[in-house]
C-alpha positions in Angstrom: 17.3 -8.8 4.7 18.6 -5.2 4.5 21.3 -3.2 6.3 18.8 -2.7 9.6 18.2 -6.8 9.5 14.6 -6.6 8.6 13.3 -9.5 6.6 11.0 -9.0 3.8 8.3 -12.0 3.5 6.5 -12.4 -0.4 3.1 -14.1 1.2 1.1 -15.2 -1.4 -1.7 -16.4 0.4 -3.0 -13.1 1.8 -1.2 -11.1 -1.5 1.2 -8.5 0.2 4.9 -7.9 1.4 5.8 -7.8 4.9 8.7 -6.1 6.4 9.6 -7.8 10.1 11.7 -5.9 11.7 15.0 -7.1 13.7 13.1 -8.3 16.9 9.5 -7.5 16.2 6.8 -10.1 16.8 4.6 -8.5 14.2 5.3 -7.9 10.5 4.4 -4.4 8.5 2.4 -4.8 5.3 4.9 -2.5 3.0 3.1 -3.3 -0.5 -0.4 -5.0 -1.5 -3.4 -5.0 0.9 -4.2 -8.1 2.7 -6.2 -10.7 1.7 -7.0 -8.4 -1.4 -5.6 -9.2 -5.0 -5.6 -6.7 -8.1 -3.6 -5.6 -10.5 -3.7 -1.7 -10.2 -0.6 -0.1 -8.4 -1.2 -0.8 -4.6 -2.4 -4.4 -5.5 -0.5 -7.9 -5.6 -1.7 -11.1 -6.7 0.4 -13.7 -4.9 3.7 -12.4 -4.9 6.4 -15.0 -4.3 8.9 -13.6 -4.5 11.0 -10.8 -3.6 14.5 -9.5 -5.6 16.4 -6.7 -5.1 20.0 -5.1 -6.2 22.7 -3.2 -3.8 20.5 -0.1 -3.9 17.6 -1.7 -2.4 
């Protein structure tokens, strides 16, 4: 989660990151295009899983 509550999702199956939102009933693709895996720089190939530091 980060400091607005929004919950970042690794889903493997359809390749991308989602950001949800504090309340939304819909997630936000934020990196990789669904149901599309690659390996060039706006493609994932199921991710699963997320870390990040204090920055972010």
């Amino acid at each position: 989660m980060d400091g607005n509550g929004a919950l970042y999702i690794a889903d493997a199956g359809n390749h991308r990151v989602q950001m949800w939102p504090a309340g939304a009933t819909t997630g936000i693709t934020v990196a990789g295009i669904t149901g599309s895996p690659g390996s060039n720089s706006s493609q994932l190939r199921n991710p699963y899983s997320i870390i990040v530091d204090n920055n972010g």
